[in-house]
C-alpha positions as CSV (number, residue, x, y, z in Angstrom):
1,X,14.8,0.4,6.2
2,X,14.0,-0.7,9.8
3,X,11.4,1.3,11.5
4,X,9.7,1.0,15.0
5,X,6.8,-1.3,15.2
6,X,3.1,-0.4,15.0
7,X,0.9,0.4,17.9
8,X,0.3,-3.0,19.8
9,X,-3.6,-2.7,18.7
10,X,-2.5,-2.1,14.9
11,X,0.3,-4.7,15.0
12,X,-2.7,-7.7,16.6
13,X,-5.2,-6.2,13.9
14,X,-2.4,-6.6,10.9
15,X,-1.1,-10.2,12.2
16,X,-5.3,-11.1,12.5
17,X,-5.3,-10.5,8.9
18,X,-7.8,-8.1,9.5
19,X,-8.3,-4.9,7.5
20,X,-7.7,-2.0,10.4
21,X,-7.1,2.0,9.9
22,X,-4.1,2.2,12.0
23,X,-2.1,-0.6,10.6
24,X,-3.2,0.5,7.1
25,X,-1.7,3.7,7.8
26,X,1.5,1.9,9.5
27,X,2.0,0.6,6.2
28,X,1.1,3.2,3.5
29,X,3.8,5.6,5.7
30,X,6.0,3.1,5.3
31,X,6.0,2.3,1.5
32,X,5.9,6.2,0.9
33,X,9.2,6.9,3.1
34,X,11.0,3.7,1.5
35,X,10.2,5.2,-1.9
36,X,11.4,8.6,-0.8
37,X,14.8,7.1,0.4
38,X,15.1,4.9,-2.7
39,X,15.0,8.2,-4.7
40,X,17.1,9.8,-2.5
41,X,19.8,7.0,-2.8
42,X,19.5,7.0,-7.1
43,X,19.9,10.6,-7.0
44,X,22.9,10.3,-4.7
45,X,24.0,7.8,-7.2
46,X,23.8,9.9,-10.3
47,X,25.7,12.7,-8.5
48,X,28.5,11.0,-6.9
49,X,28.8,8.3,-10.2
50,X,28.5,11.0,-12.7
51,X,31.1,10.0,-15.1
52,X,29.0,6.6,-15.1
53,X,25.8,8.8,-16.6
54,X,25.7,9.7,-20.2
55,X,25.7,13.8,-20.0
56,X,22.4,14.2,-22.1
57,X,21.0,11.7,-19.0
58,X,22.2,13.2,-16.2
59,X,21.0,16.9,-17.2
60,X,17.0,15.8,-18.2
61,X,17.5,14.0,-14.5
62,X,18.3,17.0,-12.8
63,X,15.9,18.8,-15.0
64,X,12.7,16.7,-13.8
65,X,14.3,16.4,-9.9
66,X,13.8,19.8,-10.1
67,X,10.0,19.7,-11.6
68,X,9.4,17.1,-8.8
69,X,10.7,19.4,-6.4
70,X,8.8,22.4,-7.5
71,X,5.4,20.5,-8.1
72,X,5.7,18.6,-4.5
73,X,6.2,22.2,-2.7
74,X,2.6,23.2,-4.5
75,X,0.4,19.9,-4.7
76,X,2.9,16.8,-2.1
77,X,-0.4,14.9,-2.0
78,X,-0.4,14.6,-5.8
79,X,3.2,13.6,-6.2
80,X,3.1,11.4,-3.0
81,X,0.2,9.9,-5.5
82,X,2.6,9.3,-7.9
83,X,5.5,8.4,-6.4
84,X,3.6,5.4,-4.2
85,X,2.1,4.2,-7.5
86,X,3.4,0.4,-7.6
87,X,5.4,0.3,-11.4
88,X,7.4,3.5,-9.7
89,X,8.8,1.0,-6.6
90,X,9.4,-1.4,-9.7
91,X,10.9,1.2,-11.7
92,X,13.4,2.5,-8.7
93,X,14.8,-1.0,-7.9
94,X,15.2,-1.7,-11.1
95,X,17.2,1.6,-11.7
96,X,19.7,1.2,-8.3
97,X,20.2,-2.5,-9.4
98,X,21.4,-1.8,-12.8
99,X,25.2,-1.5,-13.9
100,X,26.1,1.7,-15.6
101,X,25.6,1.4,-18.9
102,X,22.9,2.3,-21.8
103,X,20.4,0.4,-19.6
104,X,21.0,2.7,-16.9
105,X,20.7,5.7,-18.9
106,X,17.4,4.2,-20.0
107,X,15.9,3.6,-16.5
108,X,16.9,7.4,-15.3
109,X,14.9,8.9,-18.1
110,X,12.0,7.9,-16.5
111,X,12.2,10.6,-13.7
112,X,11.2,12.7,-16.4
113,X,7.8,10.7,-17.1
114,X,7.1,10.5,-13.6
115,X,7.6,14.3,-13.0
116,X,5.6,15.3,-15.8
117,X,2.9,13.2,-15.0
118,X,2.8,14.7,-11.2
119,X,3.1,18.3,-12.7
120,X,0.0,17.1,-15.3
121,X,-1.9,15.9,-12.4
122,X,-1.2,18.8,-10.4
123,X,-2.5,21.3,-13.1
124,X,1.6,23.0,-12.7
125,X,3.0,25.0,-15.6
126,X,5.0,22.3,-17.7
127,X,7.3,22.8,-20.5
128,X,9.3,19.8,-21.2
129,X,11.5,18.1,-23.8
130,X,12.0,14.1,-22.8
131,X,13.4,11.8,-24.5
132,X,11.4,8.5,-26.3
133,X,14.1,6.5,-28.3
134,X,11.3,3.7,-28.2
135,X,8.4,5.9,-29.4
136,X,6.1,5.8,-26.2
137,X,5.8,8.0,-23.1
138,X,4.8,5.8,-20.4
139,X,3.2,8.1,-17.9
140,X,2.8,5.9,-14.5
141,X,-0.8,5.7,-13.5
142,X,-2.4,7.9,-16.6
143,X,-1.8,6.0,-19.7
144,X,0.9,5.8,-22.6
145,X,1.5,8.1,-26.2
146,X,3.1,6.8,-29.4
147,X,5.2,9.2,-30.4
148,X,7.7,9.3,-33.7
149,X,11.3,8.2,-31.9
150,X,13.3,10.8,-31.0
151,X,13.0,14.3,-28.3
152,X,9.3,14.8,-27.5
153,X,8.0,18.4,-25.9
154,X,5.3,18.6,-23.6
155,X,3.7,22.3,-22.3
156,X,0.8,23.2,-20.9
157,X,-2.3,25.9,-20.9
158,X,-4.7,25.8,-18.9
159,X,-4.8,22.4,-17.6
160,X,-4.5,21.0,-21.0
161,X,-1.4,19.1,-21.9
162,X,0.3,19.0,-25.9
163,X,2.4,16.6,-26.6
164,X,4.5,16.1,-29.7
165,X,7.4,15.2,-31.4
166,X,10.0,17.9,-32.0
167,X,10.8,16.2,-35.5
168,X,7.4,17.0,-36.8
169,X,6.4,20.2,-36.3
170,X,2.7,21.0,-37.0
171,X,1.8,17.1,-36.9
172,X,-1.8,16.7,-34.8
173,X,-0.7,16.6,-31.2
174,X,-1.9,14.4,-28.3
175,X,-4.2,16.3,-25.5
176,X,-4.3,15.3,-21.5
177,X,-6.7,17.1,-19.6
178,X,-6.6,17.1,-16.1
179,X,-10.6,16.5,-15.5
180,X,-10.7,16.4,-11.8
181,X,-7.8,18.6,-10.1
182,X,-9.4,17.1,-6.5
183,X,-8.3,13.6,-7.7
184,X,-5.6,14.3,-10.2
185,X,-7.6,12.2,-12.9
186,X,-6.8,13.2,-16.9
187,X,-8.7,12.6,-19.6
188,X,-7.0,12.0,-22.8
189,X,-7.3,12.6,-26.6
190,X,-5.7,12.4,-30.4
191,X,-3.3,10.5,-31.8
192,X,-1.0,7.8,-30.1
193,X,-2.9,8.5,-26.8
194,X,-3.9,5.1,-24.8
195,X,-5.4,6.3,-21.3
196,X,-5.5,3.5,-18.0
197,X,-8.9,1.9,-18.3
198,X,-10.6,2.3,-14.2
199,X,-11.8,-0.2,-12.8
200,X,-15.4,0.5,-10.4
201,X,-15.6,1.0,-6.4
202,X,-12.4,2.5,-6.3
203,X,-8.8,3.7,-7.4
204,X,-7.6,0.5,-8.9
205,X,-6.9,0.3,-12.2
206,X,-6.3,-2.1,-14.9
207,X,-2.3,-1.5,-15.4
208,X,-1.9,-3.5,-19.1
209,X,0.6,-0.7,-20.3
210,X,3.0,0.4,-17.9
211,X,6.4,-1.3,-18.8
212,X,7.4,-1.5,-15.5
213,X,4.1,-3.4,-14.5
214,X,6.1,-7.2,-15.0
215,X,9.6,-7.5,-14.6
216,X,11.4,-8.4,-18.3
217,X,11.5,-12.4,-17.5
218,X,8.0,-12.5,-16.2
219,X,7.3,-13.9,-12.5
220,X,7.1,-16.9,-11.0
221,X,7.7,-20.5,-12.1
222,X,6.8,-21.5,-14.4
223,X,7.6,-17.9,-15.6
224,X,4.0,-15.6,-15.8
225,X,4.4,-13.1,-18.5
226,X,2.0,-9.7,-19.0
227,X,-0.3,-9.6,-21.1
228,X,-0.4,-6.8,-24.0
229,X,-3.6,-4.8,-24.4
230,X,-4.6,-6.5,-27.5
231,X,-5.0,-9.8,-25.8
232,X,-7.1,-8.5,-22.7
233,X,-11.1,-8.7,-22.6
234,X,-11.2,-5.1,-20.5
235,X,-15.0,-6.1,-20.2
236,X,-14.4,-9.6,-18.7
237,X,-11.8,-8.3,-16.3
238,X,-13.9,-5.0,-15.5
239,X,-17.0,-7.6,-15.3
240,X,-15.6,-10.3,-12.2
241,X,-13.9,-7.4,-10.5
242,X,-17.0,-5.8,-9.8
243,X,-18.7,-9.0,-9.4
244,X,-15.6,-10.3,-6.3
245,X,-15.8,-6.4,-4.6
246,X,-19.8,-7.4,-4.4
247,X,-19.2,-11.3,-3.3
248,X,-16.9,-10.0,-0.6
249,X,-19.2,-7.3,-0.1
250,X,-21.6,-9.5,1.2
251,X,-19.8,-11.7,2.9
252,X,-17.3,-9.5,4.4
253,X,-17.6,-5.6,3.9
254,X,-14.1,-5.0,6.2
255,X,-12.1,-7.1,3.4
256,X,-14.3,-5.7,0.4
257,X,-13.3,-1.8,1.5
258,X,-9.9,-3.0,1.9
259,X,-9.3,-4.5,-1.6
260,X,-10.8,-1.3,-3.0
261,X,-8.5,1.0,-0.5
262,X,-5.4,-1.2,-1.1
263,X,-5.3,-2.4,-4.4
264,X,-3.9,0.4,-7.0
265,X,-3.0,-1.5,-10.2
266,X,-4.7,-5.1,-11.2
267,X,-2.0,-6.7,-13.9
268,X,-3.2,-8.8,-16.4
269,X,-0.8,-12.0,-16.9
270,X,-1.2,-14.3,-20.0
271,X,-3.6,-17.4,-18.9
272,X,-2.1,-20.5,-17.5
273,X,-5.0,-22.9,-16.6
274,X,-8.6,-22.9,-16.1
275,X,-8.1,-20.6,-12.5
276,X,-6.7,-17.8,-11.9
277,X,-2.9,-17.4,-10.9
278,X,-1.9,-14.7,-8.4
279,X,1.3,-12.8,-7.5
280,X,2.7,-10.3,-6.1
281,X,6.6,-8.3,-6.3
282,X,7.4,-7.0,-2.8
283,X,9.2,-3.6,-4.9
284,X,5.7,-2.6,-5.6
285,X,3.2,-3.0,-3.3
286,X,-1.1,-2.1,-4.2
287,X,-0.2,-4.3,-7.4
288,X,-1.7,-7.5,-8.0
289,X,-0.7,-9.6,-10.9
290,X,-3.4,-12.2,-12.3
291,X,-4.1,-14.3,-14.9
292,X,-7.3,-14.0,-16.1
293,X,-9.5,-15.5,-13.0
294,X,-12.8,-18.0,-13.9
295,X,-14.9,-15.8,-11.9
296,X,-16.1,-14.0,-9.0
297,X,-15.0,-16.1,-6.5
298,X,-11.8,-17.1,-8.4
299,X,-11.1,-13.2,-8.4
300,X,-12.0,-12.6,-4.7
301,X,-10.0,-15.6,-3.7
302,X,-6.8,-14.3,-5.6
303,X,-7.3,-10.7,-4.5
304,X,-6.8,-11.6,-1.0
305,X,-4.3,-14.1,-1.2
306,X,-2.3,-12.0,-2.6
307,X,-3.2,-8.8,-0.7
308,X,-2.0,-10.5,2.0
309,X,1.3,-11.6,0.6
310,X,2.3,-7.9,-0.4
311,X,1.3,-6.7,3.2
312,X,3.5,-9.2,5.4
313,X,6.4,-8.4,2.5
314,X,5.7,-4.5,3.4
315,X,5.6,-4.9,7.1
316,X,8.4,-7.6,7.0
317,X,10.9,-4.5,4.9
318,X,9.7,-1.9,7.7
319,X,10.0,-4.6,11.2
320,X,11.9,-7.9,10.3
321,X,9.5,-10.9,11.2
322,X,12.3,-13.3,10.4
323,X,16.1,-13.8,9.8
324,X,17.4,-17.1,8.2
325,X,20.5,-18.6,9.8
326,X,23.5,-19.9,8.8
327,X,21.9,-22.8,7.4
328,X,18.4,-22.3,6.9
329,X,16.0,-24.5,7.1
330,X,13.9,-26.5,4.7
331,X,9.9,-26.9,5.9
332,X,6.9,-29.1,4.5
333,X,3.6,-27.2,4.6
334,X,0.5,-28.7,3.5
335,X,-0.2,-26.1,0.4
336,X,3.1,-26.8,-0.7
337,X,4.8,-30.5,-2.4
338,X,8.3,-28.5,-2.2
339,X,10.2,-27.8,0.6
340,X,10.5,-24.0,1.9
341,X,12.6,-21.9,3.9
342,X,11.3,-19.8,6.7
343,X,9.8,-16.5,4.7
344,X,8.0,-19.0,2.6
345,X,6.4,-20.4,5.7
346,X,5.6,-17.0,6.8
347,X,4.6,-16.0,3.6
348,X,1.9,-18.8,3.0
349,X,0.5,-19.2,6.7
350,X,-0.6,-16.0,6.4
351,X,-2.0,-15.4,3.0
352,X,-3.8,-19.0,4.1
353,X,-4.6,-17.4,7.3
354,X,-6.5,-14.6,5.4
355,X,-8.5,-17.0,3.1
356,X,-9.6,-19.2,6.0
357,X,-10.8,-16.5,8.1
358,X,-12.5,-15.3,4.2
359,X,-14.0,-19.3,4.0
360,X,-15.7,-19.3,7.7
361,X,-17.3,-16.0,7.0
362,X,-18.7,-16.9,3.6
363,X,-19.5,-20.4,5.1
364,X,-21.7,-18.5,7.7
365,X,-22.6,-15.3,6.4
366,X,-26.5,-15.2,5.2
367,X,-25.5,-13.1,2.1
368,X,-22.9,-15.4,0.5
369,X,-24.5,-17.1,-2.3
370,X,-25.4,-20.9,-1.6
371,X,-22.4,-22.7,-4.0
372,X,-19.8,-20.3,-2.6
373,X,-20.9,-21.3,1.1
374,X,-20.4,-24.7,0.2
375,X,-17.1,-24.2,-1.2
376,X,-15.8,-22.3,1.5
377,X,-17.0,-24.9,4.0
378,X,-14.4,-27.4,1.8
379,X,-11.9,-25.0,1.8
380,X,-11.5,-24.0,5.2
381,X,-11.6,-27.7,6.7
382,X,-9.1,-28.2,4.2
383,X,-6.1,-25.4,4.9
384,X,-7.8,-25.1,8.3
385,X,-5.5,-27.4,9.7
386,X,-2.5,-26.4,7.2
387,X,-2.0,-23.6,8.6
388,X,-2.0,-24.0,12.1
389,X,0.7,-27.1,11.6
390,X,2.7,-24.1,10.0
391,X,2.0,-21.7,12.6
392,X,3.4,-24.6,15.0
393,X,6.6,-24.5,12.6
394,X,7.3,-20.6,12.6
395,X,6.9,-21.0,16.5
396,X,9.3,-23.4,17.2
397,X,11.8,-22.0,14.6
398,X,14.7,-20.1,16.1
399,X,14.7,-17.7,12.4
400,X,11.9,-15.7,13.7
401,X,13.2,-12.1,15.4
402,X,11.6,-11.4,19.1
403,X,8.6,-9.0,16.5
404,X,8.5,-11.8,14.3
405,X,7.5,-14.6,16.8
406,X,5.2,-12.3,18.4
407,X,3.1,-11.5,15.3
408,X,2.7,-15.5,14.6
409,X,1.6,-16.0,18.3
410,X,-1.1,-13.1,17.2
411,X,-1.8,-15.2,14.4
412,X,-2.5,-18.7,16.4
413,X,-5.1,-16.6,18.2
414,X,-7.4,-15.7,15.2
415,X,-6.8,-19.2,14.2
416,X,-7.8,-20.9,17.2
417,X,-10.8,-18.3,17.3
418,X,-11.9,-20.1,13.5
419,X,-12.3,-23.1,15.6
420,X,-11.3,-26.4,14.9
421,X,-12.1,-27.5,11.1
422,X,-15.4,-29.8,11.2
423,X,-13.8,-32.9,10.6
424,X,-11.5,-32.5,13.3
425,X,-14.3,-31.3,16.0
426,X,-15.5,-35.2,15.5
């Protein structure tokens, strides 16, 4: 999807790395209209490919399209909620990219999850029968219920939520409440029921459930895998989250607000080293994927590398920034000992950009504590110079669009503003 590019003011404020309203909004409209078109297209695909479908599928499909429909005509912020949670733009690719076949089948059932949980946050009327061949509801954003294999009904009184398996009539039921119709959060209670732990400061939380939340063969390379509940310190994790929101809160309260605003799902990865690995997937933007950092600054580091990362991807889907030729070509960059093509380039002057600009204001700021500030002063004369030898690259490149070249000549300004690193000054 190609739309028009932001305001010039937004566009500057986005390619200066800097958190701004407008370009915040640029992108959240854009994530939400791709994921309504990506619907739009698997429902086209069910309907047109029916005999691809199993029968049993493509009825529960139509069945929760139609919940979907009904709750977003009574409560659209709440599904917009839900639809623009990050394991649901996961969940869609995954579902248009897969060849008819049981796997299909499996990825269309979970329309149904993802209705019910919009009609549970929006306190609608809900009775349901889904299917859980696996034995757990996954319900994007809430939590997860182990449930005996086989049909599982769902219905609702007052805001309260019962859910249990049709094969065991009068068996103790899970409860979901919804606590907080303003926000859509829901409490949960009885057997099998595993509620989203929250993390503080803001709507993110710690996504170690969702089975959407890692794609099957892990990211990365070496491959990073998630991390299953039992294996995750929730304390730790809640602990240096709270502890990077306050470093960058007192060394810079623009980025702080925006890893709170931005951020809707921290993934837990297995550990790999003594500091913390990042990623992000571009099908699901607000997610960051870590392995377990060694700290606040480790954390607060990460979370704005890869914040970055996930909104150059975003804005790169909505206005191209680059288009590789015929035969692209290879780059050196100083972060990097392999060769990369031109997105890679793009990808890592800016999520360097981000962190520089991070390192001069924790170098200066009077609040930053006194080992961070010394850090920072290391780290920005070190990718200081990095990334401006790759901005030099993307400029000269003839794979950048006429948008694309103009957004890295708004990001040679903020870097020239950073000054030359100290060892260079002389």
């Amino acid at each position: 999807m190609i739309a028009a590019p932001p305001r010039p003011a937004a566009f500057a404020a986005l390619a200066a790395t800097r958190p701004a309203p407008a370009g915040a909004a640029f992108l959240r409209s854009g994530v939400h209209a791709r994921r309504l078109l990506l619907l739009k297209a698997l429902l086209v695909r069910v309907r047109r490919h029916r005999d691809e479908v199993a029968p049993e599928t493509r009825r529960a499909f139509e069945t929760a399209w139609s919940l979907l429909e009904r709750t977003e005509r009574g409560a659209p912020a709440v599904v917009r909620a839900v639809l623009d949670y990050p394991t649901t733009g996961a969940w869609l690719a995954a579902a248009l990219t897969e060849p008819a076949g049981p796997a299909l089948d499996r990825h269309l059932s979970r329309l149904e999850l993802i209705a019910a949980t919009a009609a549970l946050r929006a306190g609608r009327p809900l009775d349901l029968v889904v299917g859980a061949p696996a034995g757990v509801l996954s319900l994007p954003g809430v939590g997860s219920v182990l449930v005996d294999p086989g049909p599982v009904r769902l219905t609702s009184r007052s805001q309260v939520v019962r859910i249990h398996s049709e094969g065991t009539p009068g068996a103790p039921a899970a409860l979901l409440r919804l606590a907080d119709p303003r926000t859509g959060a829901v409490t949960g209670g009885g057997p099998g029921w595993c509620g989203l732990r929250r993390l503080s400061g803001g709507a993110a939380r710690l996504e170690d459930l969702d089975p959407y939340r890692v794609p099957p063969g892990g990211v990365g390379t070496p491959a990073r895998v998630a991390a299953e509940r039992p294996d995750i310190d929730h304390a730790a994790w809640s602990a240096h989250w709270r502890a990077a929101r306050e470093l960058l809160r007192r060394t810079d309260r623009e980025r702080a607000a925006e890893v709170g605003q931005t951020v809707g799902a921290l993934v837990p990865l297995l550990p790999q080293g003594p500091r913390s690995v990042g990623a992000t997937l571009s099908v699901a933007p607000g997610a960051v994927l870590m392995t377990p950092s060694a700290g606040a600054t480790d954390m607060a580091e990460t979370l704005v590398h890869e914040l970055h990362h996930s909104k150059l991807s975003t804005l790169h889907e909505l206005v191209p920034l680059y288009r590789p030729g015929s035969t692209p070509v290879l780059y050196r960059v100083g972060w990097r000992t392999d060769a990369r093509p031109v997105a890679g380039v793009f990808q890592g002057a800016y999520a360097h950009l981000a962190l520089a600009d991070l390192w001069r204001k924790a170098r200066d700021a009077p609040g930053a504590p006194g080992a961070w500030s010394a850090r920072a002063a290391q780290q920005f004369d070190h990718v200081h110079d990095q990334v401006g030898e790759a901005l030099s690259m993307l400029l000269e490149s003839d794979e950048l669009t006429n948008e694309g070249r103009e957004f890295a000549r708004q990001m040679r300004q903020l870097h020239a503003s950073l000054g030359a690193s100290p060892g260079a000054r002389g």
